[in-house]
C-alpha positions as CSV (number, residue, x, y, z in Angstrom):
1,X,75.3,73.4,117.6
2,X,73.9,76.9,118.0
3,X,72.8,77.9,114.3
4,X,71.3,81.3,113.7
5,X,68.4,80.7,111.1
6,X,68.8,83.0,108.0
7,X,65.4,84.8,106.9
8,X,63.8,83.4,103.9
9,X,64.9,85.0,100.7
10,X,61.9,86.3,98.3
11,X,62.0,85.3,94.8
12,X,61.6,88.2,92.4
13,X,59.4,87.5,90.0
14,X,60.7,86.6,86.4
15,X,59.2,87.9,82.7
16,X,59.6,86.1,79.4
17,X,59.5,89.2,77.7
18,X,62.6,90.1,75.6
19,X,63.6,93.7,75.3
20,X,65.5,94.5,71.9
21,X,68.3,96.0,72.2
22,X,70.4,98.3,69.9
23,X,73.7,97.3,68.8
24,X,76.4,99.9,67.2
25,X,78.6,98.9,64.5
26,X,82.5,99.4,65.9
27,X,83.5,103.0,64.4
28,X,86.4,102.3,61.8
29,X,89.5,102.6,62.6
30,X,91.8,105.9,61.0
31,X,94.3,103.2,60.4
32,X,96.7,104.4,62.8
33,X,97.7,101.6,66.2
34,X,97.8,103.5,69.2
35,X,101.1,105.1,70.2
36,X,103.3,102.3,72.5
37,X,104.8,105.0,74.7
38,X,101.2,106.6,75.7
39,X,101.0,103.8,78.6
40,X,104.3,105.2,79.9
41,X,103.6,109.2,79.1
42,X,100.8,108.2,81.7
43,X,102.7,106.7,84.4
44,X,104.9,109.7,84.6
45,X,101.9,112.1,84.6
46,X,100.3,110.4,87.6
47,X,103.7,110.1,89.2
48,X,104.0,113.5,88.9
49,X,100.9,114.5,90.2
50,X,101.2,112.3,92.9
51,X,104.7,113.7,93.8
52,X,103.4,117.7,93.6
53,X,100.7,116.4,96.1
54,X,103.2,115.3,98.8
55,X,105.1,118.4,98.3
56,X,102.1,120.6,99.1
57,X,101.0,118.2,102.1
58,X,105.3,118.8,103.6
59,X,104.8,122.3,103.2
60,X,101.5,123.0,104.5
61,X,102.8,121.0,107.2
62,X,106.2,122.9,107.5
63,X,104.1,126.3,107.5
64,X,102.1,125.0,110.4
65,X,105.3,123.7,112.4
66,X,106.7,127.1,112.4
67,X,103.4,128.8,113.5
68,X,103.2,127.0,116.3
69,X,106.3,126.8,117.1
70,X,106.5,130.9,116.7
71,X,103.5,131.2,119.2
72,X,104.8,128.7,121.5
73,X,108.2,130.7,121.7
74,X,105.9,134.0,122.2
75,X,104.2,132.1,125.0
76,X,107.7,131.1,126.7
77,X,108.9,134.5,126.4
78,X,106.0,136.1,127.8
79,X,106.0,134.0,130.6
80,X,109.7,134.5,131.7
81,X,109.0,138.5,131.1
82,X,106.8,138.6,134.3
C-alpha cells in the first residue's frame, strides 16, 4: 500500500589490485597440551571477582542506609526537641 522508497545505495568502486600479504609460520609447539583444569581455574576466578563486587556494592549500600537513616533520626529528634 503505502511503501516508503529506500535511497539509492552508491556502489564503491572496486580495484583489481592484489595486495600481498605476509603469512607467519605457526610458532612450534614446547610439546606440552594445555593444562585441562585452566578452563575451570578460570571460572572460579571470575566467580570470585564477580562475588567480591557484589559484596562491595551491599556494603556501600549498607554504609549509605545507616547515614541516612542516622540523619533522618537527628532530624526527628530535633524536631520533637522544640
Amino acid at each position: 500500500m503505502l511503501r516508503p522508497k529506500l535511497p539509492d545505495v552508491p556502489t564503491l568502486p572496486t580495484s583489481n589490485t592484489v595486495s600481498p600479504q605476509h603469512t607467519h609460520a605457526p610458532a612450534p609447539s614446547a610439546g606440552r597440551t594445555p593444562v585441562p583444569w585452566v578452563g575451570a581455574v578460570a571460572a572460579v576466578a571470575v566467580v570470585g571477582v564477580v562475588l567480591t563486587a557484589l559484596l562491595a556494592a551491599v556494603a556501600v549500600s549498607a554504609v549509605s542506609v545507616s547515614i541516612a537513616a542516622v540523619v533522618l533520626r537527628s532530624l526527628v529528634n530535633g524536631a520533637h526537641k522544640r
